[in-house]
C-alpha distance (Angstrom), angle and dihedral (degrees) to the residues before:
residue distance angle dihedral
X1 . . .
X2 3.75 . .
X3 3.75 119.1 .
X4 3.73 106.6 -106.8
X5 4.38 116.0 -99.3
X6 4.04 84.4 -130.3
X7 3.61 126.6 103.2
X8 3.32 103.4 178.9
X9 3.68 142.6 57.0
X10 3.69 100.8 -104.8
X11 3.47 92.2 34.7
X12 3.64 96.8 60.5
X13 3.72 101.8 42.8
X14 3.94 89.2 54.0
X15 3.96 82.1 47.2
X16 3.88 92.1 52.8
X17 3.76 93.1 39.0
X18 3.85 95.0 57.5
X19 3.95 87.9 43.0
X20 3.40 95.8 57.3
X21 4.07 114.8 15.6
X22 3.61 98.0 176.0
X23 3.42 114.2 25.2
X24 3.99 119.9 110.5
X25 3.74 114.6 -88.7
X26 3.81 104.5 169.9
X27 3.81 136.3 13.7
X28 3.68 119.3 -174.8
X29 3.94 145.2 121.2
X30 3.38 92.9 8.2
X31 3.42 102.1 -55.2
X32 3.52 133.1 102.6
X33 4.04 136.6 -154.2
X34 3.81 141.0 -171.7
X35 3.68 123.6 -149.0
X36 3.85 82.6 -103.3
X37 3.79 93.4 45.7
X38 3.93 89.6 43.1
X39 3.78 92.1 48.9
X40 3.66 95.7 54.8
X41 3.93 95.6 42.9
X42 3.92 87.5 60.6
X43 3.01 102.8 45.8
X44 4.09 92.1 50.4
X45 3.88 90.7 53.5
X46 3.71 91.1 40.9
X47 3.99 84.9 60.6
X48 3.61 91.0 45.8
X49 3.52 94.4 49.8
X50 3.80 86.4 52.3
X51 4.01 86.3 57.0
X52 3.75 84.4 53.6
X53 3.63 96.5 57.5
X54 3.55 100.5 -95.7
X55 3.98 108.5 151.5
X56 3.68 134.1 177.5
X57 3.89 111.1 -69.3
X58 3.75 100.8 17.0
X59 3.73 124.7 140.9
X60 3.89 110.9 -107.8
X61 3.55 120.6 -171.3
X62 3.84 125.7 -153.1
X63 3.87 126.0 -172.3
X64 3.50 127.1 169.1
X65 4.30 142.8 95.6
X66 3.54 114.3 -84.8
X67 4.04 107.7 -50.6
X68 3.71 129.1 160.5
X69 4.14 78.3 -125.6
X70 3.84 88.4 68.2
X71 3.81 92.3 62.2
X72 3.52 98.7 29.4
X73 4.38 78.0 55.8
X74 3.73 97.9 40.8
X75 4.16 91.5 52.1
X76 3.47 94.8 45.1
X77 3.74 96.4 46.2
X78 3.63 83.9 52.4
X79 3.77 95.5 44.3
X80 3.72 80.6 64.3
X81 3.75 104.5 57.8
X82 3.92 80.7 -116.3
X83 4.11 115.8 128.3
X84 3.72 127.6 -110.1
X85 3.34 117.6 -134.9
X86 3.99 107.1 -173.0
X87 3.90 104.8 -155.8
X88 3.69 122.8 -156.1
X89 3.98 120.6 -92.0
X90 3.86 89.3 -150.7
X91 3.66 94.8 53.6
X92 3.86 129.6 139.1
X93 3.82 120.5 -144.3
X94 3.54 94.9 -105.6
X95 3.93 91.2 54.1
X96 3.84 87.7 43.7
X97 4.09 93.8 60.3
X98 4.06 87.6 45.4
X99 3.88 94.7 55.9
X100 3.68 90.0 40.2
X101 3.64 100.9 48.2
X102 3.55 95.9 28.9
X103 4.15 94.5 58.7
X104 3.82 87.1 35.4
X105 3.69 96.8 -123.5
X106 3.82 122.4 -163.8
X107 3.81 100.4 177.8
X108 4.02 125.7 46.0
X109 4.02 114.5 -168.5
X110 3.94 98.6 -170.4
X111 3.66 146.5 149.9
X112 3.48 112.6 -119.6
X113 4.07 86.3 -123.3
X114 3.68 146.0 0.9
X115 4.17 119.8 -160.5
X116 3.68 99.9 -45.1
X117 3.82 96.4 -19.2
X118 4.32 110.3 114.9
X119 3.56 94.9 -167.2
X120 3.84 94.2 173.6
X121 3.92 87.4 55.7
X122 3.76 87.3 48.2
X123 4.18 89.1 56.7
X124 3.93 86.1 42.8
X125 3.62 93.3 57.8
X126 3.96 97.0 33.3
X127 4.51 91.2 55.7
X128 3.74 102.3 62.7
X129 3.82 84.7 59.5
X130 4.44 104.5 88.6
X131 3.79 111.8 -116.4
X132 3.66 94.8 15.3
X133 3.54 106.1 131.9
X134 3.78 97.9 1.9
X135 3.51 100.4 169.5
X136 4.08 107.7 33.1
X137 3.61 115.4 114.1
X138 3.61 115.8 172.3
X139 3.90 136.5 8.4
X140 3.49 127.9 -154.2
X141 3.66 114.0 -151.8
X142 4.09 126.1 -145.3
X143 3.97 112.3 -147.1
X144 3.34 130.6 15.8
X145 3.54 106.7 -59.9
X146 4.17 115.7 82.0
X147 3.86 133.4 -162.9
X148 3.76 115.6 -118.9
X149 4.29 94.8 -71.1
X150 3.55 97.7 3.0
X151 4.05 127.7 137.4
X152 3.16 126.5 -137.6
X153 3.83 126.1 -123.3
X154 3.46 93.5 -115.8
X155 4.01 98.5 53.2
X156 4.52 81.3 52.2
X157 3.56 89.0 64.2
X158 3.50 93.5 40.3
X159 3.68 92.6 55.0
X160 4.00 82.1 40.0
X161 4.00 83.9 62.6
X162 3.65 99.3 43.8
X163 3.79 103.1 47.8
X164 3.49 120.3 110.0
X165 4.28 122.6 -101.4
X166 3.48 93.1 -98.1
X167 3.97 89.4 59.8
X168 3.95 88.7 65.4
X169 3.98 88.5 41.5
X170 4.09 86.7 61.7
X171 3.57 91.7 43.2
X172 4.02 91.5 41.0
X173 4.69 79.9 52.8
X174 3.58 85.8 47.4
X175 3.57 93.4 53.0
X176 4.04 104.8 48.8
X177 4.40 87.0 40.0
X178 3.86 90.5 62.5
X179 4.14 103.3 93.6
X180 3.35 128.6 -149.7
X181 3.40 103.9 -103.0
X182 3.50 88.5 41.3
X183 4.18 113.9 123.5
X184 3.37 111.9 -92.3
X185 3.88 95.5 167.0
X186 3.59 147.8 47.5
X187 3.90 107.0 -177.1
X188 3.86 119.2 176.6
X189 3.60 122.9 -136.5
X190 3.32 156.9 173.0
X191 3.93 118.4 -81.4
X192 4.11 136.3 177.0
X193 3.88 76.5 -110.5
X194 4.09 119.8 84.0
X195 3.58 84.6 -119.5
X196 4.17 127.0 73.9
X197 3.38 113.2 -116.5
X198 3.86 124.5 -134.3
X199 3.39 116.5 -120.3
X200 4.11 120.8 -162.3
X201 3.65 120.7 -149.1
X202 3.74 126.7 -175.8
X203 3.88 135.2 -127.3
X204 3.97 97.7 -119.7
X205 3.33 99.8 39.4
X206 4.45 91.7 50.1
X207 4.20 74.8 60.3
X208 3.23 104.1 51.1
X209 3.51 107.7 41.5
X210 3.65 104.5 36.9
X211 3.76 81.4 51.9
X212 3.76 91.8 66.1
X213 3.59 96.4 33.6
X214 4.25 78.9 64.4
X215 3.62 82.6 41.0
X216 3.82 91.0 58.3
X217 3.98 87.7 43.5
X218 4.12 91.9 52.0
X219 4.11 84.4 -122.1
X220 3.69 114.3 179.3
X221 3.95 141.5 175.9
X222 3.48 82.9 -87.9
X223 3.72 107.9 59.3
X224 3.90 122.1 84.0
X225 3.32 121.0 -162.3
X226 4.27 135.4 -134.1
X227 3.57 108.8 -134.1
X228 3.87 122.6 -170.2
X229 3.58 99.5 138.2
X230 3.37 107.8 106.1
X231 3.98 118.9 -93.2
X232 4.15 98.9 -130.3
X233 3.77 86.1 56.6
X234 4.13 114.6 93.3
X235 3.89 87.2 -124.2
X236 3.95 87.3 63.3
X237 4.12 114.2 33.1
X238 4.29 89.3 20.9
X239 4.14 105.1 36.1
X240 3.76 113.1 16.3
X241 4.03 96.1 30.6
X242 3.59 97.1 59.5
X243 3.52 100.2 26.8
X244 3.63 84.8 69.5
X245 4.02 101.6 34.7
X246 3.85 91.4 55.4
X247 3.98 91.5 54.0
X248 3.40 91.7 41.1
X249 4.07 94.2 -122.5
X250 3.79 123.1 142.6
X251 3.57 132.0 -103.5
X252 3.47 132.2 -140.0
X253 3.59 123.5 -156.5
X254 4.23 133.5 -149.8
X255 4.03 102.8 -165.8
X256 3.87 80.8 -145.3
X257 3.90 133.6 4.5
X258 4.36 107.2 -102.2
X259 3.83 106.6 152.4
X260 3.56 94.3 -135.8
X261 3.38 92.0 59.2
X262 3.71 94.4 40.5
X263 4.01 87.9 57.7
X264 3.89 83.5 46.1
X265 4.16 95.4 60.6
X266 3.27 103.1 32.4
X267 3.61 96.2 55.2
X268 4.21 95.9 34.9
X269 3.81 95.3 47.4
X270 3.80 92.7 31.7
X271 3.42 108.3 -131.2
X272 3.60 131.5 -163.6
X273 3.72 107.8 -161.8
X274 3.76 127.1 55.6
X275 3.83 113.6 -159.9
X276 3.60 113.7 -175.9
X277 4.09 158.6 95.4
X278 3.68 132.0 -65.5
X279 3.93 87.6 -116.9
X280 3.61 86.0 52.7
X281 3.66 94.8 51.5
X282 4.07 102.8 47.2
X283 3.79 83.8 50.3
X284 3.86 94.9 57.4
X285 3.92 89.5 37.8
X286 4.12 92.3 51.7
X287 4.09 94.0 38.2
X288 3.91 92.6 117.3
X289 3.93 80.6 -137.5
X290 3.56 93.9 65.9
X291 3.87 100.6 100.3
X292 3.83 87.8 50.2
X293 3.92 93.6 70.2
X294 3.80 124.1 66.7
X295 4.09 115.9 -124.3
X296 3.24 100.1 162.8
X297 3.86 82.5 122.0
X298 3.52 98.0 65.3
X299 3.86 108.5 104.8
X300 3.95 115.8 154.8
X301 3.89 141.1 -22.5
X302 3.93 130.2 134.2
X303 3.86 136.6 -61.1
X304 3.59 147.2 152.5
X305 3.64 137.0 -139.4
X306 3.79 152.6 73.7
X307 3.21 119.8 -31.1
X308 3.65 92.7 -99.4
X309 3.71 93.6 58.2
X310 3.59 97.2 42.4
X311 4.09 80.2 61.0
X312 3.42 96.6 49.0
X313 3.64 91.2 64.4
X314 3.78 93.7 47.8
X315 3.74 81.7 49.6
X316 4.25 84.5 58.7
X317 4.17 76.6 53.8
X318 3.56 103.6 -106.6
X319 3.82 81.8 131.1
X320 3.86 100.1 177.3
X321 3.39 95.7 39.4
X322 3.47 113.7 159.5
X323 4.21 124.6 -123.7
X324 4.29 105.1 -144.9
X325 3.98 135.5 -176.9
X326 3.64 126.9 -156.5
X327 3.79 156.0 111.2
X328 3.13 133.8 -120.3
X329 3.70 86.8 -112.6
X330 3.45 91.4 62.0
X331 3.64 96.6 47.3
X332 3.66 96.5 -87.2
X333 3.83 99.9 -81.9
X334 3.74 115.6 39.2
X335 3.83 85.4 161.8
X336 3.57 133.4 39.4
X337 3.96 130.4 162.2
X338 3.65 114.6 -130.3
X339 3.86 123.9 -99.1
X340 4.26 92.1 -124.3
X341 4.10 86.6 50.0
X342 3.72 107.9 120.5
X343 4.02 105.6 -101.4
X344 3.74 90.2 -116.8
X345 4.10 79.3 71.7
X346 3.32 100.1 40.0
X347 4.09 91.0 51.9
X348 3.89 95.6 45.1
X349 3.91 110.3 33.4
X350 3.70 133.1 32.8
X351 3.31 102.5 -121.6
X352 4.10 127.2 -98.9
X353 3.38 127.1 -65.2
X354 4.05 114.1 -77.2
X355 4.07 117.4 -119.9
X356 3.07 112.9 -82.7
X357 3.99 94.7 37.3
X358 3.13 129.5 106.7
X359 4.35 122.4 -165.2
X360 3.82 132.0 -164.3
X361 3.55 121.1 -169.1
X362 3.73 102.7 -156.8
X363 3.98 147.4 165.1
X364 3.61 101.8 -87.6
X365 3.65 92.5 -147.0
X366 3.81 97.3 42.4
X367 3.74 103.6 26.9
X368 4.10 86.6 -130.0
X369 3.49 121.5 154.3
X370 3.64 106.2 -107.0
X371 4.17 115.3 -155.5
X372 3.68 131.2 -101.3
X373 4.36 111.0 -66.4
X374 4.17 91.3 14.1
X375 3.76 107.5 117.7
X376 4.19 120.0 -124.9
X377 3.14 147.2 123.9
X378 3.39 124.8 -18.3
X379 4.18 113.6 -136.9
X380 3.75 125.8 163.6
X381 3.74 143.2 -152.8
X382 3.69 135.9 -166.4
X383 3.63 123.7 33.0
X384 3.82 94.9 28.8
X385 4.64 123.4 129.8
X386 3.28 114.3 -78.0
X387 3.87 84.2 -124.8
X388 3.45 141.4 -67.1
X389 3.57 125.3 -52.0
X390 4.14 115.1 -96.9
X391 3.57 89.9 -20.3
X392 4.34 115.7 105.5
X393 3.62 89.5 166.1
X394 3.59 95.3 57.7
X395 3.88 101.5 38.8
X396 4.24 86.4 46.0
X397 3.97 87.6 56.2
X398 4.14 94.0 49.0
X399 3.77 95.5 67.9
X400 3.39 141.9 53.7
X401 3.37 128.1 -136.3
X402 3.88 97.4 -89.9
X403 4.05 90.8 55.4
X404 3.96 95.0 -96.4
X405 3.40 116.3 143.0
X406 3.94 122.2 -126.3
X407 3.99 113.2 -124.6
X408 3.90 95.2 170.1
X409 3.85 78.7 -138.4
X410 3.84 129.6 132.1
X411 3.56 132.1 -140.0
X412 4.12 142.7 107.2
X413 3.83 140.2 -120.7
X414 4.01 111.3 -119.1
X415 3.42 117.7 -142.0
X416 4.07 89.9 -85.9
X417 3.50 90.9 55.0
X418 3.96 100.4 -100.7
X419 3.63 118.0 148.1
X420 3.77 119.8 -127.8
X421 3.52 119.3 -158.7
X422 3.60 123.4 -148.0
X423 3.89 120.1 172.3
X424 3.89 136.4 -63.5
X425 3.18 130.5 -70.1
X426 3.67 92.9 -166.3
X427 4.15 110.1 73.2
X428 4.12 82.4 -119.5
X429 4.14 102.7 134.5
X430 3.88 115.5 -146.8
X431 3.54 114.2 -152.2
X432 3.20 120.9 169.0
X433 3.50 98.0 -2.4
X434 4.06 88.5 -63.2
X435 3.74 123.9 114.2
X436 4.03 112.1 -124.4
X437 3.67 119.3 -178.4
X438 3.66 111.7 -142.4
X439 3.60 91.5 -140.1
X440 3.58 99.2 61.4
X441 4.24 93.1 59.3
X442 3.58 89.9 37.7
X443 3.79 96.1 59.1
X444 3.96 92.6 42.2
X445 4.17 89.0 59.4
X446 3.37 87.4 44.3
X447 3.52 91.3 67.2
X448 3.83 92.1 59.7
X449 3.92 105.3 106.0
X450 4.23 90.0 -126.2
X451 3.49 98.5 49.3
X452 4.16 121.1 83.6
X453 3.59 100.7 167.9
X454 3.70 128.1 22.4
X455 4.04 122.0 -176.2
X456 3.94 121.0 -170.9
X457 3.81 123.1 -169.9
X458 4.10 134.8 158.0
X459 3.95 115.2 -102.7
X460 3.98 113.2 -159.7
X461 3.78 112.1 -102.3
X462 4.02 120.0 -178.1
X463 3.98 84.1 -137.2
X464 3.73 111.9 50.0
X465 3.78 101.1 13.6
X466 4.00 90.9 -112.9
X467 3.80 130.4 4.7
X468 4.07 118.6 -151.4
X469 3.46 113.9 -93.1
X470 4.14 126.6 -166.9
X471 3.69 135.8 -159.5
X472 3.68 116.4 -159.1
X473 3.94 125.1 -153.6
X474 3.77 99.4 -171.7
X475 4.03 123.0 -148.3
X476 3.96 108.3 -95.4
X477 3.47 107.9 -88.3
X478 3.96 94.5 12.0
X479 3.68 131.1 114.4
X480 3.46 139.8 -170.7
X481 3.88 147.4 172.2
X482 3.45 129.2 -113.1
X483 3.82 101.4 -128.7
X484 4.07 85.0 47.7
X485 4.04 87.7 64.7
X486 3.53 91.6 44.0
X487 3.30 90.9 54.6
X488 3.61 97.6 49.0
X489 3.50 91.9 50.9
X490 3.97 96.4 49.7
X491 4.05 79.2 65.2
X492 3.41 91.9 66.5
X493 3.71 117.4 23.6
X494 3.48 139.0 50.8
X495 3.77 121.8 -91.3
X496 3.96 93.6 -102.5
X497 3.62 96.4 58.1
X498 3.89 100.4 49.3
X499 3.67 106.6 110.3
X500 3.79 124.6 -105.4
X501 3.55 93.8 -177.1
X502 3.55 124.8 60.2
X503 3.90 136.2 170.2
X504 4.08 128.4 176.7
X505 3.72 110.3 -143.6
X506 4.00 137.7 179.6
X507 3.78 113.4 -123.6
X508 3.53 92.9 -122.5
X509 4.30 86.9 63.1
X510 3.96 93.5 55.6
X511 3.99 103.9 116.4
X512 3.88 109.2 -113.3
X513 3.37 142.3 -171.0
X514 3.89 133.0 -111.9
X515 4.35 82.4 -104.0
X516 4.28 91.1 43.4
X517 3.92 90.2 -102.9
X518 4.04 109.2 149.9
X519 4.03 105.0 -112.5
X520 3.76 95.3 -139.0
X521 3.31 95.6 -177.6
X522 3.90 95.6 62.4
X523 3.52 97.1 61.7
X524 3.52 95.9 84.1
X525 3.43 90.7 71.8
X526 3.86 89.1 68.0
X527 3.71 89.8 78.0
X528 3.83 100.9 40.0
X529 3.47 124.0 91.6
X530 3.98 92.5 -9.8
X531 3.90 97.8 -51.0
């Protein structure tokens, strides 16, 4: 398929639209939307957000599960010249008032709740606090339940519908001002610092290489695509959502991930590509269901993994499923192996880099080139953020000085240019596909009046890659219980980062060097094999 003329958001869902009219765009919540249908619902919220005060380069928050509303928000904000900032699902109230202040968000689009998540109760307890949300202004509430002066999505777009012709004119001047390498994203994530970083992302560059990621996948107007992973998350709103848009495929969205459910959609609405997890795909593979549900229509998409997991997916029948590395730095996938690879490939390496990428394997310490099959560092050019969002310092320390960006990953090019990934070098734990710097939980126990010293590392798991792990040094003469620090940290952090491993130690037992330096990377071994 041919990449798409557009560089910009508006640009290439008007491009899309007119290319295919009628074909599905977006399934979800009962609802369902053509390219046509899709088109026009955008562009009526993006005039009532206009109405609402919503002007080019403004900081738009959305928070909710899966929802046609979150796309229907994201495009319009971006239709707007305005910035999406995606905000975690999982997020506790003191997270919440970070992302918000820290991206200096004026508008919130948000459910009032997601599972167990009371978001409205989070922005109750977060505004008697001075300075907490110093620039919000409005919030426009999805459902049925509001917030104090909120509006609800449903009254935007009926403002959207009743403005006046010159309304869609200002949006329409909004639209063709926004430049390509304008910022169309502010995505929050995971750092070596306790604090999430914000990452910016730019309207040409969401076209261009999601388009060859789908490239890479063989995607066509034909494919739809399950979605469970969750929207805020760089697979979702960076990888999957334009992936699709730019081939004009459809999308079909699971508000939250249940495998039954799963099985459910992808079978009833046939879809083609499965995006999603390792944990997600042993639980749809083990759900005693499973046999019960045709999949014979899965084909491709995007996972990560061992090479026991990647086959466990083909298993599902996504049989040219497609193994891919990234960050969302690097606009999620930076590599991706190619649908038509041999299996063998697409189980062991990640693929080659995509056009317009460019990767060094290096020393990490000396930034040297290091030679074909020697593992290193793994830094990458091309379609990577501009930088991170009001922070010099940070953005200055993730390149070198020949514009490559540092991933603190390992891995090596083969001699067919395949990356193979091997580890961080970073102490970042993936679990579940997530980034979770240690830091962050560390400091949060740490805050518990028993605890002195709190250590958190990743300890391999078959299912989610690593699982969080913590080491407690207790206060002398202090005790506490397990479930006690769990629960204290389930008040402050979201549900991925709460430890499932935890281990009380005596000072005197941490693992030191020679010099007295903590070796971090030994405790680990504390929980394997009965450590």
């Amino acid at each position: 398929m041919p990449l798409p003329k557009s560089r910009t958001v508006p640009d290439l869902l008007d491009e899309i639209a007119d290319r295919f009219p009628d074909r599905e765009a977006l399934v979800g919540s009962g609802r369902r939307f053509t390219y046509t249908e899709l088109r026009d619902e955008v562009r009526t919220f993006a005039k009532g957000l206009r109405a609402l005060g919503v002007n080019p380069h403004d900081k738009v928050a959305v928070l909710m599960g899966n929802r046609p509303e979150w796309i229907i928000a994201d495009l319009a904000i971006c239709s707007l010249g305005a910035v999406m900032v995606a905000v975690n699902t999982w997020v506790t109230s003191r997270e919440l008032g970070y992302i918000l202040r820290h991206s200096d968000t004026s508008t919130l689009i948000a459910s009032d709740r997601f599972l167990k998540y009371d978001y409205f109760a989070m922005l109750a307890e977060l505004e008697p606090h001075p300075l907490a949300l110093p620039q919000l202004r409005s919030i426009v509430h999805v459902g049925a339940r509001g917030y104090r002066g909120s509006v609800s999505f449903e009254d935007v777009c009926a403002r959207g519908r009743t403005e006046p012709g010159t309304a869609w004119t200002a949006v329409e001047a909004a639209a063709r001002a926004i430049n390509p390498q304008d910022v169309a994203y502010l995505l929050y994530t995971s750092g070596s610092t306790a604090t999430p970083k914000g990452v910016q992302l730019q309207h040409f560059a969401l076209i261009e290489n999601m388009w060859q990621i789908g490239e890479r996948m063989h995607v066509t107007e034909r494919d739809r695509l399950w979605l469970a992973v969750s929207l805020f998350w760089g697979l979702g709103c960076e990888n999957a959502l334009f992936n699709v848009l730019t081939h004009g495929g459809g999308m079909v969205l699971q508000e939250h991930f249940e495998p039954a459910e799963a099985l459910r959609l992808i079978s009833s609405e046939r879809c083609t590509l499965f995006y999603g997890t390792p944990n997600m795909a042993q639980a749809l593979f083990d759900h005693p269901d499973r046999r019960n549900f045709d999949l014979t229509c899965l084909r491709s998409g995007g996972t990560i993994g061992s090479p026991e997991q990647i086959m466990r997916v083909v298993a599902l029948g996504a049989r040219n499923i497609c193994n891919i590395y990234g960050l969302t730095e690097t606009y999620g996938n930076c590599c991706v192996t190619d649908a038509a690879e041999p299996l063998e490939i697409r189980c062991n390496t990640v693929g080659r880099p995509l056009p317009g990428v460019d990767i060094r394997i290096v020393d990490s310490n000396t930034g040297k080139l290091l030679p074909q099959g020697e593992v290193g560092e793994i830094r990458v050019k091309g379609y990577v953020t501009i930088g991170y969002f009001k922070d010099e310092a940070k953005t200055r320390d993730a390149f070198d000085a020949d514009g490559f960006f540092l991933t603190g990953d390992l891995g090596y090019l083969d001699a067919d240019g395949h990356l193979h990934f091997r580890g961080r070098t970073k102490e970042m734990i993936k679990t579940g596909g997530i980034n979770v710097a240690p830091i962050e939980i560390e400091e949060i126990l740490m805050t518990h009046p028993a605890v002195k010293l709190a250590y958190v590392v990743g300890v391999p798991d078959p299912q989610r890659d690593e699982v969080i792990a913590a080491v407690i040094v207790c206060q002398q003469n202090e005790k506490v219980e397990e479930m006690e620090l769990l629960a204290h940290c389930r008040r402050a952090l979201a549900a991925y980062k709460i430890p499932r491993l935890m281990k009380f130690v005596n000072e005197a037992d941490l693992p030191l060097t020679v010099t007295g330096k903590l070796q971090k990377n030994r405790l680990s071994e504390l929980f394997i094999g009965g450590g």
